[in-house]
N, C-alpha and C positions, 0 to 999 in steps of 0.2 A: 477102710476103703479109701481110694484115691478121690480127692476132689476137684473138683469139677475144674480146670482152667481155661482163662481165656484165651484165646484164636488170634494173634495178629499176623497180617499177610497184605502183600501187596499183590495185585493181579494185573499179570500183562495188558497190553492189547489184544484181543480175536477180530479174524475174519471173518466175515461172513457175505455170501452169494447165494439167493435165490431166485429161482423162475418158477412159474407157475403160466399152466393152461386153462383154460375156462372155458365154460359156455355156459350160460342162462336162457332159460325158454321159459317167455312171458307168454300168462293166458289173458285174453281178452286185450290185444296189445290197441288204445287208446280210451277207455275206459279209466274211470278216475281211481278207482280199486281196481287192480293188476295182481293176482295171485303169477307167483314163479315159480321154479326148482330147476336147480344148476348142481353143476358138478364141475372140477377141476383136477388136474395131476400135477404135480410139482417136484424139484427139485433141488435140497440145499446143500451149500458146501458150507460146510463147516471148519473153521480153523482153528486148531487145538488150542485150549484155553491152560491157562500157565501161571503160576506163581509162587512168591516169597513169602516160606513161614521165618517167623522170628523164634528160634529154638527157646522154649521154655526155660530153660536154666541158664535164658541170657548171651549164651557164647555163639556167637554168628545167627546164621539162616540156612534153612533147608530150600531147595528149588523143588519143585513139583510141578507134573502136569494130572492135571483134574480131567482134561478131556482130549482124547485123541482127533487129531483133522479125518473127518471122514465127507460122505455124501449120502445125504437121510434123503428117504424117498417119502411124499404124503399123497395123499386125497384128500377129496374134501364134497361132500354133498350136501345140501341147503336145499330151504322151502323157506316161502315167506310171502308176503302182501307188498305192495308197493301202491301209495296211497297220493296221487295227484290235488292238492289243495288248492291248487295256480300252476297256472299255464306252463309256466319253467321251472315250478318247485317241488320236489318227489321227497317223501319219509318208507324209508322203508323197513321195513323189520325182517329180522331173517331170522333163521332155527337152523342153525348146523350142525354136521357131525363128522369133525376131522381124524385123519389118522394120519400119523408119525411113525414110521419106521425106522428107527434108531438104537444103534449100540454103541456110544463114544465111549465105552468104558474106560477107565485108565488103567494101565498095567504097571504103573511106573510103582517101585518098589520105595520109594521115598517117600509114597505116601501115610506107611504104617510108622512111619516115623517122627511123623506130625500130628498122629493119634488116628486116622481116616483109613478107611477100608477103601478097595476099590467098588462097593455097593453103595457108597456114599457117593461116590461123584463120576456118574452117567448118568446120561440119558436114555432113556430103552423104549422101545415100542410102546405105544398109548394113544388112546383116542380121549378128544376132549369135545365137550358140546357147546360151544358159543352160544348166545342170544343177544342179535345186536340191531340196533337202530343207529343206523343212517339220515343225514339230509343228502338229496340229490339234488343240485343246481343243472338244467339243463343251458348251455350257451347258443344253442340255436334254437332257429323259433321252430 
């Protein structure tokens, strides 16, 4: 059987641009405990991600691209508390649940040549569930 060897590669630069929409709707809004739930749509662009394998038996480098430039569409919906301790300072906890719609698959045929499938290096549709705590500084009174 082959064994196992190591990977060395250099990786370009990537681009990357996002936006994102939102709105949050607080209950109870001045109350020291503020339950929420928001939701948001967004928008990234993505710039293909690139690099140099160092061919295993030493003689040059292979170039490859791992990920195509495309434009991933997400959401995203949250709930969570929002906890007033002082006057200007907010903690808040959220529970979210995002989704990603993405295929940067790479097609580049260089890859089977560095040992990599094109199943190994995209991105593809998936949702993930955050759970995050915040401090909120308010600057006005």
């Amino acid at each position: 059987a082959d064994e196992p060897q190591p990977v060395m590669a250099s990786f370009g630069d990537t681009h990357t641009q996002e936006y994102d929409l939102g709105a949050r709707y607080t209950f109870m809004p001045g109350a020291k405990l503020r339950p929420f739930v928001g939701g948001s749509l967004g928008a990234t662009r993505l710039g293909e991600t690139r690099a140099e394998f160092a061919n295993p038996d030493g003689g040059g480098s292979t170039k490859v691209t791992l990920g195509e430039a495309d434009t991933v569409f997400s959401q995203r919906f949250e709930t969570g508390l929002q906890f007033a301790p002082l006057p200007n300072f907010d903690l808040r906890l959220t529970a979210a649940a995002n989704h990603v719609d993405a295929d940067t698959r790479s097609h580049d045929p260089n890859l089977a040549l560095v040992g990599l499938d094109n199943t190994q290096a995209d991105v593809r549709s998936h949702w993930d569930y955050p759970v995050e705590l915040a401090a909120v500084w308010n600057f006005g009174s």
